[in-house]
C-alpha positions in Angstrom: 0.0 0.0 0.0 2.9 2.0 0.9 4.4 1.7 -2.2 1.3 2.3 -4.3 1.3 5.3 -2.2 4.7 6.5 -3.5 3.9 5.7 -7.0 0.9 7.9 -7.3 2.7 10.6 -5.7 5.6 11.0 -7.9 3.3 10.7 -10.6 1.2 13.8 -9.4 4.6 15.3 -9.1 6.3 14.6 -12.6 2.6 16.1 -13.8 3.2 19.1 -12.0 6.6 19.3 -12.8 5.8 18.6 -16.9 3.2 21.3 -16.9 5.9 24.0 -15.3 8.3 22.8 -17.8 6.0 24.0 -20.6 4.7 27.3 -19.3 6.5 30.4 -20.3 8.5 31.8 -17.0 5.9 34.7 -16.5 4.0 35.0 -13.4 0.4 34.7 -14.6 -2.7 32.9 -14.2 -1.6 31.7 -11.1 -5.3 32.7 -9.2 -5.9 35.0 -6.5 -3.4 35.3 -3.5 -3.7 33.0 -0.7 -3.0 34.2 2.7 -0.9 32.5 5.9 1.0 29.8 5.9 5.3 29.7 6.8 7.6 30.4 4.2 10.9 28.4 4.9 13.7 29.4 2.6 17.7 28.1 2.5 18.8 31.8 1.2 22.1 32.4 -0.4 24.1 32.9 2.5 22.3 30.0 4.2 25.5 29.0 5.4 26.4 32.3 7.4 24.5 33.5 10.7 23.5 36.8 11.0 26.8 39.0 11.8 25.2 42.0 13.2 21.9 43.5 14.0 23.4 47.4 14.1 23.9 49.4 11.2 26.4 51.0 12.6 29.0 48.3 12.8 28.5 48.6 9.0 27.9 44.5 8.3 28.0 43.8 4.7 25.4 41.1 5.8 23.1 43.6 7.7 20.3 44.1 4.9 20.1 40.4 4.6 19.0 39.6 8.0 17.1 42.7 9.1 15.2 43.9 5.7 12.2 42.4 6.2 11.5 44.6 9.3 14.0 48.1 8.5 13.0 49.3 5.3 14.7 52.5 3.3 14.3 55.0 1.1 14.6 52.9 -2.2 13.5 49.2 -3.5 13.8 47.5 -6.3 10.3 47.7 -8.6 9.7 44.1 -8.8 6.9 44.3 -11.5 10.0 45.0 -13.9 11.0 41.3 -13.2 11.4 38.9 -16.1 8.6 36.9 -14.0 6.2 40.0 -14.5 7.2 40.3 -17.9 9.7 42.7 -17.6 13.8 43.0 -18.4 15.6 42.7 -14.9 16.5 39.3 -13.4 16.9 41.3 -9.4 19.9 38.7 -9.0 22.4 41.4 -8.7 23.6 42.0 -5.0 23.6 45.3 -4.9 23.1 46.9 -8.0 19.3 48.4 -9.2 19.4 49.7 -13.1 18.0 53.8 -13.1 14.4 52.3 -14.9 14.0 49.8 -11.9 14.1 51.8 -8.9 11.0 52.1 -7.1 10.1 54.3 -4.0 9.9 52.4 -0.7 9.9 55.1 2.3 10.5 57.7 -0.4 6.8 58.6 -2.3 9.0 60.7 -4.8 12.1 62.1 -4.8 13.6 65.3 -7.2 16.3 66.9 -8.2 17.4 71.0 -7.2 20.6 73.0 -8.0 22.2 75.7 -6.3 22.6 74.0 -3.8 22.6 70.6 -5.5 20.4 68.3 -3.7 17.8 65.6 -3.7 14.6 66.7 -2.1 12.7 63.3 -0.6 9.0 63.2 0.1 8.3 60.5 2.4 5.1 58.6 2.2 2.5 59.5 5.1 1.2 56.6 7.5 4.3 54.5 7.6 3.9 53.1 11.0 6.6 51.8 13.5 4.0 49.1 15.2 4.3 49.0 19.3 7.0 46.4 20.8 6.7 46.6 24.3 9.4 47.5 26.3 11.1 49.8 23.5 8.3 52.2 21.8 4.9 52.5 21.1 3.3 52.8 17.8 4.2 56.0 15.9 4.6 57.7 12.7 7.8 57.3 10.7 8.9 61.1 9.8 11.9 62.9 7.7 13.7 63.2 11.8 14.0 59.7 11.9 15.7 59.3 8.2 18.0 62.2 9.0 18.9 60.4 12.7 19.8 56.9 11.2 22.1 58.9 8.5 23.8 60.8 11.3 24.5 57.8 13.3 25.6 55.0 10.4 28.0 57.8 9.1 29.5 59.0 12.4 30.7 55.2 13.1 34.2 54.5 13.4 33.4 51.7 11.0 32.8 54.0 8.8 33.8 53.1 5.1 36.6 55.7 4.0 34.4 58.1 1.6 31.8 56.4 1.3 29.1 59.5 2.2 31.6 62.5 1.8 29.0 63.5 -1.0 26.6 64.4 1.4 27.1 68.2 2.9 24.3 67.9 5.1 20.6 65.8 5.2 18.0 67.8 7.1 14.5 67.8 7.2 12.9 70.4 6.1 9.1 69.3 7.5 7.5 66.3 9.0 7.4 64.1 5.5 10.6 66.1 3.4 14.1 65.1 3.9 16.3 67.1 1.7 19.9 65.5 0.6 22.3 68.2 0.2 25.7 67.2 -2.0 29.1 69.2 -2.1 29.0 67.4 -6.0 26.9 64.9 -8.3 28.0 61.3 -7.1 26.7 58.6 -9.5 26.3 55.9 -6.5 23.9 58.3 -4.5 20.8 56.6 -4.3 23.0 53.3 -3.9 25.0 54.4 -1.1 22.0 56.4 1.2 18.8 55.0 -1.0 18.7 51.1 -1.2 22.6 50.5 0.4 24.2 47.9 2.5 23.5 50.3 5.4 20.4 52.3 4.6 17.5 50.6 6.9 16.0 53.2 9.2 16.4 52.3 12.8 14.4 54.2 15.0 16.1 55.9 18.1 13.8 53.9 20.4 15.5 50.8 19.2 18.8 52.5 19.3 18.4 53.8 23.2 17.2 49.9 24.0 20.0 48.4 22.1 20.1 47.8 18.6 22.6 44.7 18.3 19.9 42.9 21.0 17.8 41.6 18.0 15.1 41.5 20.9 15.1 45.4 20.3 14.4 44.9 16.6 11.6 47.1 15.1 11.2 48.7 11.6 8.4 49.7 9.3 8.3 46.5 6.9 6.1 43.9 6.3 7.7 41.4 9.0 9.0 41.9 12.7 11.9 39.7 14.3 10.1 37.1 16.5 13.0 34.4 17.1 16.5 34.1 16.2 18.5 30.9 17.1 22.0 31.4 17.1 23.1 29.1 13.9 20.0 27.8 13.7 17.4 30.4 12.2 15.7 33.6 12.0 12.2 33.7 12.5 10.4 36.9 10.9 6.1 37.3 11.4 3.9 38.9 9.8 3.2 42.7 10.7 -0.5 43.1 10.4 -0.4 47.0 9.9 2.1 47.0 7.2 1.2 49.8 4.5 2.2 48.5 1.4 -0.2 46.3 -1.3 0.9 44.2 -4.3 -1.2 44.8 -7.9 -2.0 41.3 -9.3 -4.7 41.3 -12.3 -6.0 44.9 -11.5 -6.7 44.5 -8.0 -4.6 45.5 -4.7 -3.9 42.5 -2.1 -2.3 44.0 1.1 1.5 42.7 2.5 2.7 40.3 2.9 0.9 37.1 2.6 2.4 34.6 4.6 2.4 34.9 8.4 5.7 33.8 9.3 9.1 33.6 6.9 11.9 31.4 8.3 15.7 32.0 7.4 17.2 28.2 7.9 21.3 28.0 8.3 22.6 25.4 7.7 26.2 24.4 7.3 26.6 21.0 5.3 25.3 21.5 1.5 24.2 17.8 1.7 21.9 18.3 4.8 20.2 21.6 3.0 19.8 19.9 -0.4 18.0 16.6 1.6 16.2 19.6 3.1 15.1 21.3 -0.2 14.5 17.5 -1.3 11.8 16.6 1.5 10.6 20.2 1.4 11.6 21.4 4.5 12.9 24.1 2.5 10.6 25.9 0.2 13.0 27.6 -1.7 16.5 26.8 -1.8 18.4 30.0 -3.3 21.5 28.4 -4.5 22.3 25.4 -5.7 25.4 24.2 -7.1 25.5 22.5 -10.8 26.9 19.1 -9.1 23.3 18.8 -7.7 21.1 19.7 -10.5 20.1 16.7 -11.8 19.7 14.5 -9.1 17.3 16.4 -7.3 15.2 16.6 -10.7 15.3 13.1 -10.5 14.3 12.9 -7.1 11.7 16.0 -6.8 10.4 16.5 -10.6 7.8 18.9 -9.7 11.1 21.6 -8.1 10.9 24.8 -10.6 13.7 26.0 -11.4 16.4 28.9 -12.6 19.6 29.6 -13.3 21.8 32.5 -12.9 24.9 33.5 -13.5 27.1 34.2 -10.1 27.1 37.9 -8.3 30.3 37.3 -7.0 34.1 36.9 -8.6 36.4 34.3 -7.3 39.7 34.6 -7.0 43.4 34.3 -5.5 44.0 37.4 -4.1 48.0 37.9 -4.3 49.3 40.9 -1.6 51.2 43.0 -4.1 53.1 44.7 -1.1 55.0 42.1 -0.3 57.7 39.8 -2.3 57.9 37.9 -5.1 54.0 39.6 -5.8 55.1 43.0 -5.7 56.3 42.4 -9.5 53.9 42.1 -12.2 55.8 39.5 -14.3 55.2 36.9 -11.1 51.3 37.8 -11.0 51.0 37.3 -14.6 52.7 34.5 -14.3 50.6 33.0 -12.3 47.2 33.3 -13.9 49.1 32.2 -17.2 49.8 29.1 -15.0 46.6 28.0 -14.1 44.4 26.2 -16.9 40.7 28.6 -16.9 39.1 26.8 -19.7 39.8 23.5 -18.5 38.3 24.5 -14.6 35.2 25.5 -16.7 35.3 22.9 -18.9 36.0 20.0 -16.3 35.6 21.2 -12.6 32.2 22.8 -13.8 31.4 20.8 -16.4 30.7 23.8 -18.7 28.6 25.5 -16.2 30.7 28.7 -15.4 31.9 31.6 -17.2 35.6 32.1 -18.0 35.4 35.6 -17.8 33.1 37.6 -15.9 34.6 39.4 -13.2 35.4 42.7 -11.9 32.7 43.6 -14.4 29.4 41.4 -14.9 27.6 40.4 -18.3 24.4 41.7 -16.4 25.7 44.7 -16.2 25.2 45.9 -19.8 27.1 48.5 -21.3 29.9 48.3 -18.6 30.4 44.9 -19.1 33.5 44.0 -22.4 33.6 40.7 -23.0 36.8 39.0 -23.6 36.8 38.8 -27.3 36.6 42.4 -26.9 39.8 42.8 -24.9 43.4 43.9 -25.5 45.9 40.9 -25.7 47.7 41.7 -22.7 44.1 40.7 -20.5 43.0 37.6 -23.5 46.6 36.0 -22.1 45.8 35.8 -18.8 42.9 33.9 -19.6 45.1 31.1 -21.7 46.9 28.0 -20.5 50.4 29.0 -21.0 52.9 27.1 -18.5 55.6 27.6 -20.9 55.4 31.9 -20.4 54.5 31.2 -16.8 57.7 29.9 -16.3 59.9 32.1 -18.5 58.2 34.9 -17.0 59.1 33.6 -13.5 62.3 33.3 -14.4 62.9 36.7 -15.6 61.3 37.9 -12.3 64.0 35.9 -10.2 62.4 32.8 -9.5 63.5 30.1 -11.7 62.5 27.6 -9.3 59.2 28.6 -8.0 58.9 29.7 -4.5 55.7 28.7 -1.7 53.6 30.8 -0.2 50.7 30.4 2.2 46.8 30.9 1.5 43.9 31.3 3.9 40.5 29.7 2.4 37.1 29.8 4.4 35.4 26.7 5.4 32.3 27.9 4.9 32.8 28.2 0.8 32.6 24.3 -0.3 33.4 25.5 -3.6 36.3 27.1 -2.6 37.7 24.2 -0.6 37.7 22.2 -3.7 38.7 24.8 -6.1 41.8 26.0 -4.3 44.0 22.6 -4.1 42.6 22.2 -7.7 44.4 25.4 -8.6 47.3 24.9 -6.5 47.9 21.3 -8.4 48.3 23.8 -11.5 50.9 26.6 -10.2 53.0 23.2 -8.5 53.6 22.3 -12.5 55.4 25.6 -13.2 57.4 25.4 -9.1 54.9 27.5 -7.3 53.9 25.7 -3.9 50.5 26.8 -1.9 50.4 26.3 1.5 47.1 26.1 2.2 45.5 27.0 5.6 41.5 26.3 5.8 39.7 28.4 8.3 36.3 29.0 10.0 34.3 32.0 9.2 34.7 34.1 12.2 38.5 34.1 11.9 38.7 34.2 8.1 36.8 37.2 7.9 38.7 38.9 10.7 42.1 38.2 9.3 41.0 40.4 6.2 39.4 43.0 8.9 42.5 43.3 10.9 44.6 43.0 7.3 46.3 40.0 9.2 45.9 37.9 6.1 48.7 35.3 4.8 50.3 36.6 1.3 47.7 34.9 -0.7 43.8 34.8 0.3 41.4 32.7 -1.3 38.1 34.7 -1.6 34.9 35.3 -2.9 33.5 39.1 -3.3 30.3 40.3 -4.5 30.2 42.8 -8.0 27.7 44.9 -6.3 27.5 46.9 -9.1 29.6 48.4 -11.5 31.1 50.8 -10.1 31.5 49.8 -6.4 33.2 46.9 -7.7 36.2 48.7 -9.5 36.0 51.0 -5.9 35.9 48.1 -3.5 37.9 45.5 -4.7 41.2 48.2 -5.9 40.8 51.9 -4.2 43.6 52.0 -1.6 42.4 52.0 1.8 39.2 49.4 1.3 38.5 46.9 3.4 37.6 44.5 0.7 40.9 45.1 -1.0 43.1 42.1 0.1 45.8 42.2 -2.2 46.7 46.4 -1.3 46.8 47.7 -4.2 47.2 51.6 -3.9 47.7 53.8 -6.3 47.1 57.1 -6.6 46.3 57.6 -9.9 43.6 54.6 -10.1 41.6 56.9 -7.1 41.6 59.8 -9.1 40.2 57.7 -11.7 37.7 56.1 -9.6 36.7 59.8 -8.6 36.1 61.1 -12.1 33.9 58.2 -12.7 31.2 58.9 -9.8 31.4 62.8 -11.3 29.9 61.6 -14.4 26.3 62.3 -15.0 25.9 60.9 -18.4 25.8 57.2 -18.1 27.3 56.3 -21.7 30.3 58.5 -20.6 30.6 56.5 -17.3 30.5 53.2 -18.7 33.4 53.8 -20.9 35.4 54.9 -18.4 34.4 51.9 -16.7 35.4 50.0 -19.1 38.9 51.4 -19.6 39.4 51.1 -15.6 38.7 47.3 -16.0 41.0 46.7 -18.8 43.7 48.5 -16.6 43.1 46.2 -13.3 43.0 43.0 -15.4 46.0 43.6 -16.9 47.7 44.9 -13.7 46.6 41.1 -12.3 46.5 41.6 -8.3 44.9 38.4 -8.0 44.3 35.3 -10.3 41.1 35.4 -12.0 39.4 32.6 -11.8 35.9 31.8 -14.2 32.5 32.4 -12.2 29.9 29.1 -12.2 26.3 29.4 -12.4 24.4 28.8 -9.9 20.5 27.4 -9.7 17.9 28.7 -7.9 15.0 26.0 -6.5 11.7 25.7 -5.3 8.5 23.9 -4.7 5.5 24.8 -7.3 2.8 25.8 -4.3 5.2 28.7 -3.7 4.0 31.7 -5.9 4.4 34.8 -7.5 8.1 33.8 -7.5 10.7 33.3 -10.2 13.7 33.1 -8.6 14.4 36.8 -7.8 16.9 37.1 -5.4 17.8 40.7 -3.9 15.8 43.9 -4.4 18.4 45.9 -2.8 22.4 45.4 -1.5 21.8 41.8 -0.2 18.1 42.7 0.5 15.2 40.0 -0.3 12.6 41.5 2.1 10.2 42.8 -0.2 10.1 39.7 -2.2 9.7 37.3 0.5 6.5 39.8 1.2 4.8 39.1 -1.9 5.4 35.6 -2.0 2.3 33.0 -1.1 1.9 29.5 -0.4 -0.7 27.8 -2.6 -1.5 25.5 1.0 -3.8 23.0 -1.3 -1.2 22.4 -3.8 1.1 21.8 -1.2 -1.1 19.0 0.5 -2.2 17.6 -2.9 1.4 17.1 -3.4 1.6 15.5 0.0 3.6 17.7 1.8 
């Protein structure tokens, strides 16, 4: 009986999953929303707790974790998703294009000269609901903007630069927050409207305590109920939420579900069993290795691909010897065989060439074929040249040096001794020293890495990634470059209103870092994004913000009879 059992079911299921095969991947005809039910979703950093509740300690992470609850100014206008029929995948981590930008706090937003600014109106009725023990319910207002501005950018965490654009934010009444700029800066609404470090905290949350999550309480369509360390983050629903979704004509109010739960978990074969047995809804990223198997297993998953936000590479510290000279650097990428890692290690499911710069990312991106000779050659197998070079530099024999590589990356604990097998064949020896998050991420903090540092950094968008990865002084620049002249470049190119202008200068700033060959770049693999058919009005987006989901996970509902048909 049992088995009969079975039998129908993966039959319902390999029905389900033959009729999502041959529908087109717009959101349509899917009925009328459904409300309640738990959404439980293995996110992209499923394997990384949250790292700080506080805006102020200016957490690259921060959005991720707290965005269903702190809203900001900007969002991404997710009925431009290819889902809804539009262009924009809302895969990028922290990049929205100028025609996809929708208001979120902000009702509108315009531009004045003399003095240059953005003038903000805020929309009216935004409510902070009542959490006992740190504020009642209230109005949000233009005070409350210009106090979580104040605070993020007096940290001492502070990112060098990174709002010395801004003269002064004031309000200049209840609902109007006016942006004043000492010059244009082509990242503004990035870096204060939709950034890494834009939710508004209110000062009743601040004077509790804002990195006791228990203190947790924004505007949004969820509120922080639970958090277990390692475990999960548990976001409910927020019953006097203002915002609606538009779905055939009509408006449904936010969110749907009642309760969205964030799982961490770190062994990629306990969250694929969990995507498998539908413990996991949705199931963000999956690597290639497990694609087919689990359509084998669970025919009825939807599914989509993308190709990966973030570059991987060996970072080489140029300040230091034998990497301080080009021809050793050069060497090095010439050592290591790209097209066979993509061909082989991926099995054709990677990109040789897609980082600093993203193919997403439009005019800014130049593919290879496009490049100068002295980038294509970095890209070829050419142990011959890697060795001749090394030689010129010195180093006829090779020479060993130590890497650091994070635990939490299996792809990276793979990859690495797979590229270190290559630079061995030319004489170069990595020493390679795996560690655990916490310590891995602090060595870069404190700039106490070893001379090499296997890592894995986000494109943002493109021109933070040029900024972060190269402008002396980042923190997210492990190999130290500094140069003087590259920052006056990377200045011009935020001056630059016209966007055709700026994306040639992009361009040229790419060419110029690829060639210069701080680290060894290494292709970027697609990833797949999974999930079970009763969850809906949902393909596969994955930030609408820097790192921020929240408002998708909002208009997301669980079809609860499809769910139990299929047996879950």
């Amino acid at each position: 009986m049992m088995g009969l059992k079975r039998t129908l079911k993966r039959l319902l299921l390999a029905a389900v999953a033959g009729t999502a095969l041959a529908a087109p991947q717009v959101l349509h005809a899917q009925g009328a929303p459904r409300y309640g039910g738990t959404l439980d979703i293995g996110t992209v950093y499923l394997t990384l707790a949250p790292l700080s509740w506080d805006p102020r300690d200016w957490g690259w992470k921060f959005n991720h974790d707290t965005g269903q609850f702190y809203e900001q100014l900007f969002a991404a206008d997710l009925s431009k998703s290819e889902g809804r029929g539009g262009n924009h995948k809302f895969v990028a981590d922290a990049w929205l294009p100028a025609d996809a930008i929708r208001g979120e706090l902000a009702e509108k937003w315009e531009w004045q000269e003399n003095p240059l600014a953005v003038v903000v109106t805020l929309r009216k009725g935004v409510m902070f609901p009542e959490k006992p023990g740190v504020m009642a319910s209230r109005e949000l207002t233009a005070d409350d903007v210009v106090y979580a501005f104040d605070r993020v950018n007096t940290s001492p965490q502070n990112a060098r630069g990174f709002f010395d654009y801004i003269e002064k934010i004031y309000a200049r009444d209840k609902h109007t927050l006016v942006i004043e700029m000492n010059r244009y800066h082509s990242e503004w609404n990035y870096r204060f409207g939709y950034g890494h470090y834009s939710g508004i905290v209110p000062r009743e949350v601040i004077e509790a305590g804002a990195t006791n999550w228990k203190n947790a309480n924004g505007t949004g369509p969820f509120t922080l109920a639970d958090v277990v360390q390692g475990n999960s983050n548990v976001y409910v629903k927020n019953p006097n939420y203002w915002d609606s979704e538009k779905i055939e004509g009509k408006d449904y109010k936010l969110p749907f579900v009642d309760k969205v739960v964030f799982r961490f978990i770190k062994d990629e074969a306990t969250w694929i069993t969990a995507l498998r047995t539908a413990k996991l809804d949705i199931l963000e990223s999956v690597r290639w290795q497990n694609v087919e198997s689990l359509k084998k297993s669970s025919p009825a998953l939807k599914w989509r691909r993308w190709l990966g936000q973030a570059g991987i590479f060996l970072s080489m510290d140029v300040n230091t010897k034998p990497f301080d000279d080009i021809r050793v650097r050069r060497a090095l990428n010439m050592a290591v065989n790209k097209q066979e890692i993509v061909d082989a290690y991926y099995n054709g499911h990677a990109e040789l060439f897609a980082y600093p710069q993203h193919p997403d990312f439009g005019g800014y991106f130049q593919p290879l074929s496009e490049m100068p000779t002295a980038v294509k050659e970095l890209f070829e197998y050419n142990p011959q040249k890697a060795k001749a070079l090394l030689a010129e530099a010195g180093y006829p024999n090779g020479f060993t040096f130590k890497t650091q590589v994070c635990s939490c990356f299996p792809d990276h604990m793979e990859l690495l001794p797979l590229v270190a097998g290559y630079l061995a064949r030319v004489g170069v020896k990595i020493e390679i020293q795996p560690m655990e998050p916490g310590a891995y991420f602090a060595a870069l903090a404190a700039r106490k890495m070893t001379q090499g540092y296997f890592f894995s950094i986000g494109h943002s968008n493109p021109t933070t990634t040029l900024t972060r990865n190269f402008r002396t002084g980042s923190p997210w620049n492990p190999s130290g470059w500094a140069d003087p002249a590259f920052d006056e470049k990377i200045t011009a190119m935020y001056a630059l209103r016209d966007e055709t202008e700026r994306q040639a200068h992009v361009r040229a700033m790419t060419v110029e870092m690829l060639e210069k060959a701080p680290y060894i770049w290494l292709p970027t693999p697609y990833a797949h994004t999974a999930w079970w058919p009763w969850v809906k009005n949902y393909n596969g987006e994955l930030r609408a913000g820097a790192v921020r989901p929240g408002p998708i996970y909002a208009r997301i509902w669980i079809d609860q009879a499809l769910k139990k048909k299929l047996g879950y």
